[in-house]
N, C-alpha and C positions, 0 to 999 in steps of 0.2 A: 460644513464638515471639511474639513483639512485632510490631504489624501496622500501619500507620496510613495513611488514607485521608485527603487535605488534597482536597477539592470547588475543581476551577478555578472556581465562579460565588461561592464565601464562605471565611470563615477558619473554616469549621469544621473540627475533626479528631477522628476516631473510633479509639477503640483497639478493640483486640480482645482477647481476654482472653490470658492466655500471658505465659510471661518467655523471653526470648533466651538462648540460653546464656552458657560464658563466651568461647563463640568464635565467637559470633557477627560477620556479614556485615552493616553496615550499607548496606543499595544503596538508593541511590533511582532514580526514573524520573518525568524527564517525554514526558507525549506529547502527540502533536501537536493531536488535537482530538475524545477521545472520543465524542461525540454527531452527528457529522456523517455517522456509513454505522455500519452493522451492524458491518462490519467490527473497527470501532476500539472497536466494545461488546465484543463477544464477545473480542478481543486485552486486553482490560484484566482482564477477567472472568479469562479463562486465566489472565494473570499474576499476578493476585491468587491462585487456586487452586495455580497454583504455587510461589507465596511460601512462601505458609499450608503444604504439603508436606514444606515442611525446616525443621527447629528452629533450623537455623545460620542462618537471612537474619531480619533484624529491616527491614520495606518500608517504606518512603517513596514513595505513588503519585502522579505529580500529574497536571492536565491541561490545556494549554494553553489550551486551548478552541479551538485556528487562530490565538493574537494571537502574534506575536514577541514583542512586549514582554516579557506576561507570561511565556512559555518564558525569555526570560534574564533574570527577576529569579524564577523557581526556580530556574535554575542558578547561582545569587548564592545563594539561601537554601539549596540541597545543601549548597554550598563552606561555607557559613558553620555548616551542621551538621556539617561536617565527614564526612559519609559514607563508608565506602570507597571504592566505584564509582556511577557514574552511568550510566546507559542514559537516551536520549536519542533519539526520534524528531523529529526535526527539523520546527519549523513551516514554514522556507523555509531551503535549504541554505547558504545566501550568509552572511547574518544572524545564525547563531547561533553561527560560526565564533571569535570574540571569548570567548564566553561558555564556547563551549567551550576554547579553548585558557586561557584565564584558571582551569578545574580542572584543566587537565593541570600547567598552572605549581605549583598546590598541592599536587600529588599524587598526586590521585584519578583513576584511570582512566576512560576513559571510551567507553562501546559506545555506538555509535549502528545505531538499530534500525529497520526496514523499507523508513526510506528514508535513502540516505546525506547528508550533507553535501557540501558542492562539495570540489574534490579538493586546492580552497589549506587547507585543513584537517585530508586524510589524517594530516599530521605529530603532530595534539595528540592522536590517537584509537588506541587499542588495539584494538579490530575493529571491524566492522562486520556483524551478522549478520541477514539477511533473503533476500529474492527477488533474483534476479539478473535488474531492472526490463530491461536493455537485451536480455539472452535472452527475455524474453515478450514484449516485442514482435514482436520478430523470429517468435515459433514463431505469435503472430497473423496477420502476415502471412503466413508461410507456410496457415497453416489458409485464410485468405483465396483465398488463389493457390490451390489445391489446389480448394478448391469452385467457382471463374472455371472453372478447366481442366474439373471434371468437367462443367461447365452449356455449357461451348464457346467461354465471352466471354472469357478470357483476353488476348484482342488487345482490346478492344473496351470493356472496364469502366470503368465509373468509380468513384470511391469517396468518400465526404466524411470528414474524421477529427475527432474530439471528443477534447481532451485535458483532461485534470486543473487542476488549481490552479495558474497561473502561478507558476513560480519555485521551485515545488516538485519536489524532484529525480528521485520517482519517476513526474511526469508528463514532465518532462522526459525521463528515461530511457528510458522505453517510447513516450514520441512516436517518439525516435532508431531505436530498434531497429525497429519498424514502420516509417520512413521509409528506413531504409538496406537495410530487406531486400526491401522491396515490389519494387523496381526489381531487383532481383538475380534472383528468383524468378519475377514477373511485368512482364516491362520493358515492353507496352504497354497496361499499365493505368493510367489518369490519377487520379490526385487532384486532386479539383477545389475542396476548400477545407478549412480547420484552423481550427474555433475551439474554446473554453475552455469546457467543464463544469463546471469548477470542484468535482469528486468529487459534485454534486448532477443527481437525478433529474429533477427540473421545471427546473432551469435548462439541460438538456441537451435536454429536451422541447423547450422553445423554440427553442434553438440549433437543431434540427434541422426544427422548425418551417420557419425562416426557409431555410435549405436545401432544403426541399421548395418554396419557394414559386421562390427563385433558379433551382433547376437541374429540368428537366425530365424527365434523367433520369440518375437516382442508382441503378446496383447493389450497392453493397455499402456498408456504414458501420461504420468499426473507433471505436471507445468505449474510452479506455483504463482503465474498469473496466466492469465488466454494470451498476452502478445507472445509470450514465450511458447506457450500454449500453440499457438494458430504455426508459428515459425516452426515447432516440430513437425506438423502436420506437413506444410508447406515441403518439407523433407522426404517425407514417407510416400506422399502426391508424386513429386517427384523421380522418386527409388519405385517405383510401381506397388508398393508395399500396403496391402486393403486389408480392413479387418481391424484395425486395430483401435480400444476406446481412447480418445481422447479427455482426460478432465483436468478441470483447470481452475485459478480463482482469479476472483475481480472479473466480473464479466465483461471484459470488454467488446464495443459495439463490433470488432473483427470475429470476435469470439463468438458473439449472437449470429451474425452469417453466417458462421460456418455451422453453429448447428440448425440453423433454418433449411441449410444448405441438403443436412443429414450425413457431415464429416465430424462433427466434432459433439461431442456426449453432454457436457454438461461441465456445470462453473460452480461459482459462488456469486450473488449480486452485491454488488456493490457500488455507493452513487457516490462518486467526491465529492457532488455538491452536497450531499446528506454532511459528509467529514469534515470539507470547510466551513459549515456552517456552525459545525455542533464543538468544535475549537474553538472560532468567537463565541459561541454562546455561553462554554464555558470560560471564557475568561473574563468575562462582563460577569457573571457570576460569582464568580472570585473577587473581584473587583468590589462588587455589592455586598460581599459577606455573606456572602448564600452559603450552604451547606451542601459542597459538591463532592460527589461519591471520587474516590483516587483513580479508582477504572471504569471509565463514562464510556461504558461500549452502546455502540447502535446496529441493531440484529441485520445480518450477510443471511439471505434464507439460501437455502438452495436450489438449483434451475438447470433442467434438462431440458431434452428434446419433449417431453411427454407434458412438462407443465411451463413452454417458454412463453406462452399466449397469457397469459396469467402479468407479465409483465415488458417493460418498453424498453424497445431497443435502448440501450446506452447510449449516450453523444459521445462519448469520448472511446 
C-alpha cells in the first residue's frame, strides 16, 4: 500500500514503504484542523491506521489547520491529482461549498466527514458520515432537564451556553439541537447567555469567566464539547462557584475525569476512531457502487455520572 502524509504547516511529504495494487483506491482527505482538541489527533491517527489496513487504498492525508483557504487549495490540488474520492471535514460549512462542488463537476465523489457542509451543498456530495450533531444536543439537554428535575430546579434554573467555532456546522448543529429541545423538556429554565469557545479550553475558561462575574447565579452550563466543557469548569473551580451541572458533548477523556471526579454531570460518547473509520468505509463504498444512505450517522449514546461504568475512558 502507498501511504502519504502532506504536513498542513510545510510541503513536506512522507511515503511509507508498500506498492498499491493494481486496483487500487486513490482517496484523499482534508481535515479541518488536526492539532486543535485531542479529538482531531486520535481521528487522523485512526484513519491513517485504517488506510495502512487495506492494500486497495493508496492515502492522501492533509490538514487544514482551521484556514479555509488552505482546505480549498487541497481540494484544487486532490482535483488536480486526480484522486478517486475525497473526504472532507469541512473548515467552515458556507465556504468550502465551491470547492467542493468544482470536484463533483470532475468526477470525483466526495464524503464529507464529522461535520456537514451547509445544506446549499447537499447536491455536489455523495454522503455524509459522522454524529448526528443536532441529536447530541438535544440528548444534552435532555441529560440537563433530567438532572434540574431530579435537584427540584426545574422551574427555576438558569443555564449559560458555550458553543464551538462560528460558522462551523457542527457548532452550529448542536447549538440548535440543545436550543430547540431545552424548552420542549424543561420550559421554565432560562438561558441567560451563548457565547463562542471556539472548540478551545482556555478560551472557554475565560468565556465563562466573564459569565461568572455577569450573572450571580448560573445552575447549569451546556459546552458543546467537554474541552470547552472541563475549561468552564476549570473557571467556576477557580471563582469558588459550587453547585453548578456541568454538560457537555464528545466525551472527552478530560471530561470522563472530571465526572469520575463528581464535578462535571455528563456528555455525549463519542469515538473518532468510530468517525475515522466509518468515512473510509464509506468512501470505498462509494467507490464499489454500494448503496450508501446520504446521512451515514453512527449513534453518540448518552453518559453520566450514574451510567459512566457502562463504558471506557476515551484516549483522546
Amino acid at each position: 500500500m502507498k501511504f502519504r502524509t502532506i504536513l498542513a504547516a510545510s510541503t513536506a511529504v512522507f511515503a511509507l514503504a508498500g506498492t498499491a495494487s493494481a486496483e487500487s483506491m486513490k482517496i484523499g482527505i482534508t481535515q479541518n484542523n488536526v492539532g486543535v482538541d485531542s479529538y482531531q489527533t486520535t481521528y487522523e491517527k485512526a484513519f491513517i491506521a485504517a488506510a495502512e489496513s487495506n492494500p486497495d487504498i493508496e492515502a492522501v492525508v492533509l490538514d487544514a489547520g482551521g484556514d479555509v483557504a488552505r482546505q480549498i487549495a487541497q481540494m484544487e490540488d486532490l482535483i488536480q491529482q486526480e484522486v478517486d474520492a475525497i473526504i472532507i471535514w469541512p473548515t467552515n460549512g458556507e465556504a468550502v461549498i465551491p470547492a467542493v462542488r468544482k470536484a463533483q463537476q470532475a468526477g470525483i465523489p466526495v464524503i464529507v466527514t464529522n461535520s456537514n457542509i451547509a445544506e446549499a451543498g447537499f447536491d455536489f456530495v455523495k454522503s455524509f458520515s459522522g454524529p448526528d450533531n443536532i441529536t447530541q444536543g438535544a440528548r444534552s439537554a435532555e441529560i440537563m432537564c433530567d438532572k434540574f428535575k431530579a435537584m427540584g430546579i426545574e422551574d427555576e434554573a438558569n443555564v449559560v451556553h458555550i458553543t464551538g467555532q462560528p460558522g462551523y456546522t457542527t457548532a452550529i448543529e448542536r447549538a440548535k439541537g440543545f436550543d430547540d429541545r431545552l424548552p420542549e423538556v424543561c420550559p421554565n429554565v432560562t438561558v441567560l447567555d451563548t457565547q463562542p469557545g471556539d472548540w478551545n479550553r482556555e478560551k472557554s475558561q475565560q468565556v465563562m469567566e466573564a459569565f461568572l462575574v455577569k450573572y450571580d447565579d448560573i445552575d447549569g452550563v451546556y459546552a458543546g464539547d467537554d474541552n470547552m466543557g472541563v475549561g468552564a469548569l476549570n473557571a467556576a473551580k477557580a471563582a469558588g462557584r459550587e453547585g453548578i451541572i456541568f454538560v457537555g458533548a464528545t466525551n472527552f477523556a478530560v471530561g470522563y475525569e472530571a465526572m469520575a471526579a463528581g464535578d462535571y454531570w455528563g456528555s455525549i460518547y463519542q469515538s473518532p476512531v468510530d468517525d475515522a473509520e466509518a468515512a473510509l468505509k464509506t468512501a470505498v463504498e462509494v467507490l464499489d457502487g454500494k448503496d450508501v444512505p446520504f446521512l451515514n450517522y453512527f449513534d453518540t449514546p448518552k453518559i453520566t455520572q450514574d451510567n459512566m461504568d457502562e463504558y471506557t475512558k476515551p484516549v483522546f
